[in-house]
TIFIVO-228617 format. One record per residue (C-alpha): residue number from 1; z negated, x negated, y negated. Coordinates in nm, 4 decimals, decimal comma. Each point is the difference from the previous one (the first is absolute). Layout:
<sites>
torpa_c3_c1_c2
NUM_Z_X_Y
...
</sites>
This chain:
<sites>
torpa_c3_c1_c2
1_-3,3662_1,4610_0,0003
2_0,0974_0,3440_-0,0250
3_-0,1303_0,0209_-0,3946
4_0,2202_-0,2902_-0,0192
5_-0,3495_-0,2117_-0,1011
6_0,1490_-0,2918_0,1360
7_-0,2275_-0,3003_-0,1701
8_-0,3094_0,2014_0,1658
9_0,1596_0,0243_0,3372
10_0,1480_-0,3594_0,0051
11_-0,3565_-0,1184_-0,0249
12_-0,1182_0,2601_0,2679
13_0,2712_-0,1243_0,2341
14_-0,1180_-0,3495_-0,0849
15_-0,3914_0,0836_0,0721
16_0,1104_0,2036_0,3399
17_0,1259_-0,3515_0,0995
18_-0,2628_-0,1858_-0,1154
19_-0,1961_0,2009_0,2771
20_0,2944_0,0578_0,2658
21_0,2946_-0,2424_-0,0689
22_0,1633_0,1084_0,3319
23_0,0240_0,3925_-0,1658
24_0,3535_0,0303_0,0356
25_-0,0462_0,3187_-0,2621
26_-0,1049_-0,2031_-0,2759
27_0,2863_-0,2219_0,0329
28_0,2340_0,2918_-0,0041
29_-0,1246_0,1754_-0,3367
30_-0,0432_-0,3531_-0,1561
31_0,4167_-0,0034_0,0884
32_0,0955_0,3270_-0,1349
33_-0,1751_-0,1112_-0,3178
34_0,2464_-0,2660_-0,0008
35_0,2707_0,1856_0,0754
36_-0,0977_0,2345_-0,2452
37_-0,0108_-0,2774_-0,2589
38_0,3744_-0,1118_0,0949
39_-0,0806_-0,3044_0,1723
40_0,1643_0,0669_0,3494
41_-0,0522_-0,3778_0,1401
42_-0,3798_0,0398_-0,0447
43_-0,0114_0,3584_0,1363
44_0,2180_-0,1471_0,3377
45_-0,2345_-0,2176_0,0862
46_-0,3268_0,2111_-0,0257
47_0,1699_0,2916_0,1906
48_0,0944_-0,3009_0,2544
49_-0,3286_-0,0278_-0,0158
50_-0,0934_0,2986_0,0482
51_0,2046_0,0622_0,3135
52_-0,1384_-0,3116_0,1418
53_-0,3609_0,1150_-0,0324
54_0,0784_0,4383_0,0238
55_0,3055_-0,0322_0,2655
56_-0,1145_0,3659_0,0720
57_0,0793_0,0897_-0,2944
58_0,3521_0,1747_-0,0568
59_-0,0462_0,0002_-0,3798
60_-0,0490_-0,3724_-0,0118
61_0,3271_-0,0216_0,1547
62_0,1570_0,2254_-0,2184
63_-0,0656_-0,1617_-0,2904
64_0,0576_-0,3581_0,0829
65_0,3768_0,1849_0,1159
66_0,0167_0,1521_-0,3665
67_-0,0719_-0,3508_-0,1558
68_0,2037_-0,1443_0,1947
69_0,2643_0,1619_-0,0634
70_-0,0542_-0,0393_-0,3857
71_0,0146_-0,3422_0,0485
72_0,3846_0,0705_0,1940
73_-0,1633_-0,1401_0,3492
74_0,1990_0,3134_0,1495
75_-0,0190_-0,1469_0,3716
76_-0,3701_-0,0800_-0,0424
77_-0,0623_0,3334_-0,1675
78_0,1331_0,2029_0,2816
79_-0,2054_-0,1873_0,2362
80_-0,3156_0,1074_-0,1425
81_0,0907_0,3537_-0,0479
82_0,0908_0,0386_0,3573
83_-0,3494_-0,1533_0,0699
84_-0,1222_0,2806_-0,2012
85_0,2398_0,2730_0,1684
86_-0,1755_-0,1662_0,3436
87_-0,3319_0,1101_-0,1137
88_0,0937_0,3634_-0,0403
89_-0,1298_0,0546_-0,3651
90_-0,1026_0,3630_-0,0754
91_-0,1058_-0,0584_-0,3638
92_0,2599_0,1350_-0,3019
93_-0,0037_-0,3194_-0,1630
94_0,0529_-0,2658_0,2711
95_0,2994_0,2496_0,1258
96_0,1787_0,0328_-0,3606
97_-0,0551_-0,3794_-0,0413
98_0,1692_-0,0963_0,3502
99_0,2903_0,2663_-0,1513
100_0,0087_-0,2005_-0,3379
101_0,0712_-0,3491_0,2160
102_0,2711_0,1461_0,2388
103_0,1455_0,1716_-0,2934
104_0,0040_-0,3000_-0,2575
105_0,1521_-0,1814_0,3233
106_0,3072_0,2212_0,0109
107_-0,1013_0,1811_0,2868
108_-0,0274_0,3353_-0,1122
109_0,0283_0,1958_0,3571
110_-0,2962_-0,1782_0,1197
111_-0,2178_0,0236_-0,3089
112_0,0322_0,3898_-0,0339
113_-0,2144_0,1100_0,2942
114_-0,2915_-0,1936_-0,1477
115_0,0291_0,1785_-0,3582
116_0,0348_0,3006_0,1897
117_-0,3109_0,0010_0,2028
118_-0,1680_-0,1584_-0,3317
119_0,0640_0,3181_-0,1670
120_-0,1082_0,2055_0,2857
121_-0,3271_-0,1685_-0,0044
122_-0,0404_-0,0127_-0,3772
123_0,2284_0,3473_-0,1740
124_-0,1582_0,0121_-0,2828
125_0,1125_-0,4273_-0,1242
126_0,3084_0,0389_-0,2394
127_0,0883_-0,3581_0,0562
128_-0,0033_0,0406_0,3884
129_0,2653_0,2708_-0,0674
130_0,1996_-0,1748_-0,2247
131_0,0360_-0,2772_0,2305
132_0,0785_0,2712_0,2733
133_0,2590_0,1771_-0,2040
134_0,2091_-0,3794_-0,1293
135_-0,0335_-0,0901_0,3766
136_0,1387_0,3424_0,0972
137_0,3189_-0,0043_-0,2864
138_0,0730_-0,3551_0,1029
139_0,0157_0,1735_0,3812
140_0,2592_0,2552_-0,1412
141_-0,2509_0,2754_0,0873
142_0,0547_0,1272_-0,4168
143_-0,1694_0,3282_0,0853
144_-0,3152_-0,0985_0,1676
145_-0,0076_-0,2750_-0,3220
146_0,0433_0,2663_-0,2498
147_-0,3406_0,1774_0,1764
148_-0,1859_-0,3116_0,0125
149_0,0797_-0,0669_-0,3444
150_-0,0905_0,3501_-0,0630
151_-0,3868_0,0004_0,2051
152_-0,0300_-0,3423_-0,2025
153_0,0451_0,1044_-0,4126
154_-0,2005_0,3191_0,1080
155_-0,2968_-0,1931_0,0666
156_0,0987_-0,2634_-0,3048
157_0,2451_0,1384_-0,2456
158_-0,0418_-0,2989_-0,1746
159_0,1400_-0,2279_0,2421
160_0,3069_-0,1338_-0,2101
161_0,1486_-0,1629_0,3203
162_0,0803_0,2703_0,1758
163_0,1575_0,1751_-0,2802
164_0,2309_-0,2280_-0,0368
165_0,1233_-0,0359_0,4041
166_-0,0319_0,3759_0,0289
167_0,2794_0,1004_-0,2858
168_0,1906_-0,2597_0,1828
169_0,0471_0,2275_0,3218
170_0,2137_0,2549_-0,1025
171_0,1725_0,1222_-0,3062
172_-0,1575_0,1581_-0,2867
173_0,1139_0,3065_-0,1260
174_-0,1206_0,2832_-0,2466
175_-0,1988_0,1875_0,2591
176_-0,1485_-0,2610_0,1417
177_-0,1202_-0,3371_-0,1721
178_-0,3773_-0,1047_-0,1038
179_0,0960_-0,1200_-0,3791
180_-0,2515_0,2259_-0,1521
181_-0,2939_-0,1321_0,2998
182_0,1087_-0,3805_-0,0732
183_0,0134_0,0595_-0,3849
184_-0,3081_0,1334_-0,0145
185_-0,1753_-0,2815_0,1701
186_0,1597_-0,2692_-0,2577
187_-0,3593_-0,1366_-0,2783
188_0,2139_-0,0987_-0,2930
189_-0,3206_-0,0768_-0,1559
190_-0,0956_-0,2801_0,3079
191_0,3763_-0,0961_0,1515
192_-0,0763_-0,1571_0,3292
193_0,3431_-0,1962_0,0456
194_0,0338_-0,0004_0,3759
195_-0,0583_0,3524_-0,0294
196_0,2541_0,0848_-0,2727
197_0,2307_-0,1788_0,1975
198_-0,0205_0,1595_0,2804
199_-0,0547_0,4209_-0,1532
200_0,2667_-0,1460_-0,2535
201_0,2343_-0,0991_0,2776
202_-0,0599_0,3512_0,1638
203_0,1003_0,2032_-0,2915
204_0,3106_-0,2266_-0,0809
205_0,0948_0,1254_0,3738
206_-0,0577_0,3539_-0,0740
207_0,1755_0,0184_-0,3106
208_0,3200_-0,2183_0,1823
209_-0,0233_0,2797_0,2410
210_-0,0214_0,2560_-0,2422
211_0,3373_-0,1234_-0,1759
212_-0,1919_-0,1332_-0,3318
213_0,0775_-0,3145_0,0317
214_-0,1374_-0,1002_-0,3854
215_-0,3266_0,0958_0,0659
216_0,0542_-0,2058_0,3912
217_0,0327_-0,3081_-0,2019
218_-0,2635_0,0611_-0,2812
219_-0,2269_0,0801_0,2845
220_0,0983_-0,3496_0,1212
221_-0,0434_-0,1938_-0,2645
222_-0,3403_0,1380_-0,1173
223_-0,1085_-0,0632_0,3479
224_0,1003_-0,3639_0,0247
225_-0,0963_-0,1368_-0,3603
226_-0,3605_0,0169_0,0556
227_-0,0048_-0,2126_0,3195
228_0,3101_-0,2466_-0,1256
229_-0,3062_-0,0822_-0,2844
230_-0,2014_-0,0495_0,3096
231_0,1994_-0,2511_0,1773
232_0,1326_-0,2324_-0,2368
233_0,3505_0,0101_0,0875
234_0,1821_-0,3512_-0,0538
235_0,3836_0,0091_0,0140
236_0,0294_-0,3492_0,0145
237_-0,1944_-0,0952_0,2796
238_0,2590_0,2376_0,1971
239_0,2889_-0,1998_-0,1527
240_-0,1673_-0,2925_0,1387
241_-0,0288_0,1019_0,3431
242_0,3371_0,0939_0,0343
243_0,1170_-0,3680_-0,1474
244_-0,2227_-0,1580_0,2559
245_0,0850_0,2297_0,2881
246_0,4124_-0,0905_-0,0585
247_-0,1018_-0,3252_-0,0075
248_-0,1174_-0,0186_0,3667
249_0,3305_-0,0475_0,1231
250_0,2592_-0,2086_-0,1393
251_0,3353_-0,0254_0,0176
252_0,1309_-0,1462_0,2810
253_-0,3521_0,0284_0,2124
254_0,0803_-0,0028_0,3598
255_-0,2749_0,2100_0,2034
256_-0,1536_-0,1582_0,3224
257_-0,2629_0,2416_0,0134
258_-0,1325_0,2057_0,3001
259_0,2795_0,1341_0,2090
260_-0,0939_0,3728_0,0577
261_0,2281_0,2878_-0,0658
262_-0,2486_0,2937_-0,0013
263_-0,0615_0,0691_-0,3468
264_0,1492_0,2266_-0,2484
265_-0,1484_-0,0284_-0,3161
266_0,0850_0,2996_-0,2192
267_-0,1010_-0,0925_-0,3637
268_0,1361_0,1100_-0,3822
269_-0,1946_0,1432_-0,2338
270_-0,2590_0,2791_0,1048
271_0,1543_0,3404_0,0008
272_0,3741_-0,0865_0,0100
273_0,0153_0,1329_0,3750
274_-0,1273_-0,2843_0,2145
275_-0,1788_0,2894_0,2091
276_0,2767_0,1760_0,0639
277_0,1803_-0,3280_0,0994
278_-0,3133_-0,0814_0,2064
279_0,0633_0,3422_0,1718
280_0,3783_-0,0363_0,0855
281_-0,0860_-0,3011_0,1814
282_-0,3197_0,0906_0,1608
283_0,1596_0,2941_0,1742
284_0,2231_-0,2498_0,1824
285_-0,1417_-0,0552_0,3575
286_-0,0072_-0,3835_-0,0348
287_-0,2033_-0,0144_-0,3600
288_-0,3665_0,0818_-0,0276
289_-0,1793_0,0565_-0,3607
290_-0,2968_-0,2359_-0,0694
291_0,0138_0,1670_-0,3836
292_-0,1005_-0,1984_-0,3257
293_-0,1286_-0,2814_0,1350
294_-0,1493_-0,2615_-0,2403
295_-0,0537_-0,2892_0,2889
296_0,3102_-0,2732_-0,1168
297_-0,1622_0,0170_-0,3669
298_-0,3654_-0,0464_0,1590
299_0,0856_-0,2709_0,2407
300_0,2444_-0,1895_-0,2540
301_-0,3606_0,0492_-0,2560
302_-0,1861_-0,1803_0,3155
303_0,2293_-0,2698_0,0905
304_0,0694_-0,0629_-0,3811
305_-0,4145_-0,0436_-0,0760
306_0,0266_0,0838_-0,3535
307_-0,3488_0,0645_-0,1263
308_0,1349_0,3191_-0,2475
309_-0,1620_0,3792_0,1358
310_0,3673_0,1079_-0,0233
311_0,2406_0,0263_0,3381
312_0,2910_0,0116_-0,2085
313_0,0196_-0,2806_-0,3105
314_0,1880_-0,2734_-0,1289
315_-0,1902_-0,2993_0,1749
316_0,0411_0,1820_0,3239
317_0,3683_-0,0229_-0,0202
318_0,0282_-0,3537_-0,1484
319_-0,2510_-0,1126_0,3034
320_0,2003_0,1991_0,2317
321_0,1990_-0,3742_-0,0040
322_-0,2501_-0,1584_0,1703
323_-0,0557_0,2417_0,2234
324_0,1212_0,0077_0,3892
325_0,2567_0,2866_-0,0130
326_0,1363_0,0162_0,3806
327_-0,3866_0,0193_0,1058
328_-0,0594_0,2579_-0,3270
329_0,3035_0,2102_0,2075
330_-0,1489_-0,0230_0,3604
331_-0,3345_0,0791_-0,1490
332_0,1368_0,3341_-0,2035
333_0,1679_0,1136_0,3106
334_-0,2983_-0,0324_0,1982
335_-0,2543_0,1775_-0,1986
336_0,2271_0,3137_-0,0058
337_-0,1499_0,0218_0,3815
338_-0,0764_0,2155_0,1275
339_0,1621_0,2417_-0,2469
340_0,3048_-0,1397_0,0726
341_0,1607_-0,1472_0,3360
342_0,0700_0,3618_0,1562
343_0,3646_-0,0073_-0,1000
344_0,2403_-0,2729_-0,0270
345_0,0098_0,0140_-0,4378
346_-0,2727_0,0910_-0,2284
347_-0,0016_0,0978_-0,3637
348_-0,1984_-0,1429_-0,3006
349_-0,0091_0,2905_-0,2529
350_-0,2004_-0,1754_-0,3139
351_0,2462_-0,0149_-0,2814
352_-0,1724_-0,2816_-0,2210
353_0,1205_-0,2086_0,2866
354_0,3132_-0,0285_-0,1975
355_-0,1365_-0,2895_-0,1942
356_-0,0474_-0,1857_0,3569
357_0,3697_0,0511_0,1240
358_0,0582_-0,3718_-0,0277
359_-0,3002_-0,1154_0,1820
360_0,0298_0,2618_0,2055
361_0,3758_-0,1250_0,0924
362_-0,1614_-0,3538_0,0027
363_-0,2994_0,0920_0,2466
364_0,2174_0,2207_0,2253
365_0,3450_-0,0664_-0,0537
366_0,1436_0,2652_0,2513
367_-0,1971_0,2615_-0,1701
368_0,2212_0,3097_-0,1491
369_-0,1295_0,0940_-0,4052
370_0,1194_0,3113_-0,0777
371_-0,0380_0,0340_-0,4336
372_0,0395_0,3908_-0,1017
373_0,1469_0,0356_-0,3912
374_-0,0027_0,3421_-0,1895
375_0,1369_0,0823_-0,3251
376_-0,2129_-0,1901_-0,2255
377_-0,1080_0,2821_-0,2074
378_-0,1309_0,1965_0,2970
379_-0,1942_-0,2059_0,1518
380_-0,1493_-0,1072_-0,2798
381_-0,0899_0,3446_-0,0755
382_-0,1284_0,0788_0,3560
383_-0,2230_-0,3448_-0,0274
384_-0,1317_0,1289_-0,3503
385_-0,0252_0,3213_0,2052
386_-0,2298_-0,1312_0,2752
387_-0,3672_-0,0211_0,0122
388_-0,0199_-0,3649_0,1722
389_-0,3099_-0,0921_0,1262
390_-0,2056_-0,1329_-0,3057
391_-0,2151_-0,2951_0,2168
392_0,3567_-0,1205_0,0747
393_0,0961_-0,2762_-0,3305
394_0,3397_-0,0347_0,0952
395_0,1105_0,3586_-0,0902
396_-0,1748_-0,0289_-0,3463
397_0,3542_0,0550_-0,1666
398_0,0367_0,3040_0,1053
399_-0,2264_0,1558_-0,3148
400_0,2694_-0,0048_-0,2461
401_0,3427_0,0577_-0,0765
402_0,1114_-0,3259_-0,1173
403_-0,2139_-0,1496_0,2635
404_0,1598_0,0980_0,2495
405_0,3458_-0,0111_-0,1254
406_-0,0971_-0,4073_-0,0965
407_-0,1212_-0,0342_0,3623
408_0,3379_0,1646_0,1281
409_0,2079_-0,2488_-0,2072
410_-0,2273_-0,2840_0,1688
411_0,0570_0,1405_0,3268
412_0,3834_0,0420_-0,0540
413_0,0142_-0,3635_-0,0540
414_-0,1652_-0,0881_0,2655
415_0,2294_0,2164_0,2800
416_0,2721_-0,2183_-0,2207
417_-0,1564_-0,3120_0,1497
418_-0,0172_0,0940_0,2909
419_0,3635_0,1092_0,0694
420_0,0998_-0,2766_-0,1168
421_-0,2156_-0,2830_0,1972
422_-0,0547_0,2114_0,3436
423_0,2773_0,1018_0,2415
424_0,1777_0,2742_0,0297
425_-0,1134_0,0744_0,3614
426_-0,3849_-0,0425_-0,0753
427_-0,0149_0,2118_-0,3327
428_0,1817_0,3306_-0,1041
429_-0,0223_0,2317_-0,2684
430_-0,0261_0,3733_0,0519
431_0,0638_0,1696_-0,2574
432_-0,2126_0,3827_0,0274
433_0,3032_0,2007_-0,1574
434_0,2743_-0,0974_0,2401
435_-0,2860_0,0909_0,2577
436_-0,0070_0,3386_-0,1511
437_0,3101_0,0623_0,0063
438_0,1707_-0,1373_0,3212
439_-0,2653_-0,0015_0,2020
440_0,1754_-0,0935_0,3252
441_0,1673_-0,2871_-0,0959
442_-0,2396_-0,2065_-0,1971
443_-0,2457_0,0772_0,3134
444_0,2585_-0,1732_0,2418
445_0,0693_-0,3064_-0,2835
446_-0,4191_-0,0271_-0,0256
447_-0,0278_-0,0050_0,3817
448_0,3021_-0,2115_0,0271
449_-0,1442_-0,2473_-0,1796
450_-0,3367_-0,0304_0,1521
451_0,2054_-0,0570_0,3447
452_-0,1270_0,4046_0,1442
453_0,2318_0,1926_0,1760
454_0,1309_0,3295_-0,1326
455_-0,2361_0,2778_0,0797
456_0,0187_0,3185_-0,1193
457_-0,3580_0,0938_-0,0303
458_0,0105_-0,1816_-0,3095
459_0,1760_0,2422_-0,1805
460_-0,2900_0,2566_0,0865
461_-0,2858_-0,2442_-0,1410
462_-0,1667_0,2945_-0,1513
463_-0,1116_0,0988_0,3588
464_-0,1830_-0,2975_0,0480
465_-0,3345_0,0779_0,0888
466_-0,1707_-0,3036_-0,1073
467_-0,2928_-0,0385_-0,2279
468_0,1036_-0,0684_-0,3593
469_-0,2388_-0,1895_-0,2409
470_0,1692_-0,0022_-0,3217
471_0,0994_0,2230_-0,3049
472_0,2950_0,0792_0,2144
473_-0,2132_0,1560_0,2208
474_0,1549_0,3593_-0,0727
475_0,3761_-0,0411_-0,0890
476_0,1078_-0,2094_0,3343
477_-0,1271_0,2689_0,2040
478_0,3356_0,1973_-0,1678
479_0,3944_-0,0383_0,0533
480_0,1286_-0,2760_-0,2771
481_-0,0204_0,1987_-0,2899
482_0,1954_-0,0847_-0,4035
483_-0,2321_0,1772_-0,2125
484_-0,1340_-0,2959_-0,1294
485_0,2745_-0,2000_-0,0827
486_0,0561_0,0499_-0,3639
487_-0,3407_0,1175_-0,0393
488_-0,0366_-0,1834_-0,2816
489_0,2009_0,1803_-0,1937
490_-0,2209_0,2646_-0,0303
491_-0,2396_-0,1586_-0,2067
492_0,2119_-0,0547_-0,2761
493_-0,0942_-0,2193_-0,2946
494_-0,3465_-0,0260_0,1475
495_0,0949_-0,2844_0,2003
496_0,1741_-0,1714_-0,3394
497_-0,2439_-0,3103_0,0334
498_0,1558_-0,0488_0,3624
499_0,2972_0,0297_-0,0401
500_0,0063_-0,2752_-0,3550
501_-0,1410_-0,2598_0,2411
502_0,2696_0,0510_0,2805
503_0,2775_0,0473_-0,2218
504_-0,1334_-0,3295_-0,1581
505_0,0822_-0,1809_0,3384
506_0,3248_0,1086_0,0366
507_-0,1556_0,2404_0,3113
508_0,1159_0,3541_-0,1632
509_0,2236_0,1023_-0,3165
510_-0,1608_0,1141_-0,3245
511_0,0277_0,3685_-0,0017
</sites>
């Protein structure tokens, strides 16, 4: 296994059981070979397995937790890591995998402990302090980050990751940056794309920091073509999803759906401020953050039965029809628990729910949806900007210019839709500019409308000391801030390609 012979050790695993088919340890390698193969259903049920034969075992436990939670079984996934927390694992690798589930669960404060003491019993594993360091930025602790990502490219310089998330921490400047260390570790002779992308994405940082904003975007768009070749971009089956996702509720639809009033769903496009919204209204003592949760797409995918690998696609939405929606609404609200249920509201940070506002208004009627908008050529830019997670389809269009500026126009229509067809006292529109610059009283008008009281603590969301999981992770930890609105602007005629497809749509002028 560790030579990564797998054929030879799948038939050792298989002649082991031949002998001893109650070895729980044969069941558990013959289920990371699946899981190493991408087939998480398989590797579930032979780490199931595995824990029913090795119960003992905290590392059985562990993985089963990190399947399951591939598989988005969060509730059953932090079952089985606490079974392995029970059993008092001392091992580097069961303690950075327990870490991995809590983290990829949104609870960040209970999965750093475990990558700490994973580091402490393994120092010299680069990926056991990379995992320490994102866990400690998305704790606010920026320092101790910095160090971890520090102790982690000294023992791998070529670890492309955490190149990328450390540049991220703090400003670049002419003293101190790493462009010559991360240029120098760039094979133009054998481009790996995920590792362009992400060295490519840390010098386009370090140059915006630096005030060259040219060479930002060239960085940029060297770093993304490779891996756009890669993933087969196809505009149209965007375009698509947006038709069918307006066409879940039509005009005139009267919702009878589930009658709780907890949510807040926060949604818009990714990096148009939705974390800073998320913030305001998580530092009000009635609303609790459950972050970017994906559980109304995965239980609309369930109820729906469509046989496609995708959570999010056409037949999902045109099935949705079919589907019980006031049961879909009781079931979303119940497997927020028990994340949710300490305070009287709850957030739902996961922007792509923007294409589920009507079911969403359908399935829980008294539900608030809270859309953010942003000058369409910045956020554009600051998608085309962000290094999305590549196993994630749905953010494919954020590899080129007139991508993303074609996905924006899709999007635009869609918010259309919805103010039209959904009341005014379920959906509102926050626009990030008027947030910038009268902060007060767009913060009263957002918490007006999701029924909160005024509260002043609000204004001081920066001093919220709650874990943040997203590319935000850094700026909402500051005062509101206008230094990037406008940003755009300094990139010139670099961003001409943009710009012709928005202007096309009637979204900006021509010059």
């Amino acid at each position: 296994m560790a030579q990564g012979a797998y054929e030879q050790a799948h038939k050792l695993c298989l002649e082991a059981l031949r002998e001893h088919a109650a070895d729980g340890r044969a069941w558990f390698l013959l289920g990371v070979i699946a899981a190493d193969h991408d087939n998480p259903v398989r590797a579930a049920e032979l780490f199931a397995k595995a824990v029913d034969l090795g119960p003992d075992a905290a590392r059985h436990h562990a993985y089963l937790a990190r399947t399951l939670i591939a598989l988005n079984r969060r509730p059953d996934a932090l079952a089985a890591a606490e079974r392995a927390v029970d059993l008092a694992p001392t091992d580097a690798l069961t303690l950075d995998t327990i870490g991995v589930v809590f983290t990829r669960a949104g609870d960040h404060v209970r999965a750093l402990p475990f990558f700490e003491a994973a580091v402490a019993a393994m120092p010299d594993n680069a990926s056991f302090l990379y995992n320490l360091a994102a866990s400690r930025q998305f704790a606010g602790d920026f320092e101790a980050s910095e160090a971890a990502y520090e102790q982690a490219l000294a023992i791998d310089p070529g670890l492309y990751r955490a190149w990328s998330s450390r540049v991220q921490l703090a400003r670049q400047t002419p003293e101190h940056n790493f462009a010559r260390e991360i240029e120098a570790l760039l094979d133009p002779a054998s481009p790996d794309p995920d590792c362009a992308l992400h060295l490519g994405h840390a010098l386009a940082k370090t140059h915006e920091d630096l005030g060259d904003h040219p060479a930002s975007l060239d960085w940029l768009l060297r770093a993304k073509a490779a891996k756009r070749k890669v993933i087969g971009y196809a505009p149209d089956q965007d375009a698509a999803l947006f038709a069918a996702a307006a066409a879940s509720f039509p005009a005139g639809t009267v919702p009878d759906g589930d009658p709780s009033a907890e949510p807040i769903f926060v949604v818009g496009l990714p990096r148009s401020g939705t974390t800073l919204i998320d913030r305001i209204l998580s530092s009000h003592p009635d609303v609790t953050s459950a972050g970017e949760l994906s559980n109304f797409a995965l239980l609309l995918k369930r109820a729906a039965g469509t046989p496609s690998n995708l959570v999010m696609d056409v037949e999902t939405f045109a099935a949705a029809e079919a589907v019980d929606l006031t049961r879909l609404g009781a079931d979303y609200v119940a497997s927020t628990r028990p994340l949710t249920g300490v305070t009287p509201r709850f957030t739902d940070k996961m922007p792509l729910n923007i294409l589920y506002a009507g079911l969403i208004h359908r399935a829980l009627p008294n539900a608030r949806i809270v859309c953010l908008r942003r000058d369409p050529m910045d956020v554009c830019l600051s998608n085309f900007r962000q290094l999305f997670a590549t196993t994630f389809s749905y953010y494919n269009y954020a590899f080129d210019l007139e991508d993303v500026a074609r996905y924006y126009v899709g999007f635009d229509r869609l918010v259309a839709r919805w103010r039209a067809v959904l009341p005014a006292d379920r959906f509102m529109e926050v626009g990030y500019e008027d947030m910038v610059t009268d902060q007060e009283a767009q913060t009263r008008r957002l918490l007006a409308f999701c029924g909160l009281t005024w509260d002043a603590r609000c204004l001081s969301f920066h001093e919220n000391t709650a874990p943040v999981a997203t590319a935000s992770s850094v700026q909402v930890r500051q005062p509101l801030y206008s230094s990037s609105v406008g940003r755009w602007r300094r990139y010139g005629e670099g961003l001409a390609p943009m710009r012709r497809v928005l202007a096309d749509a009637g979204l900006v002028g021509d010059a």
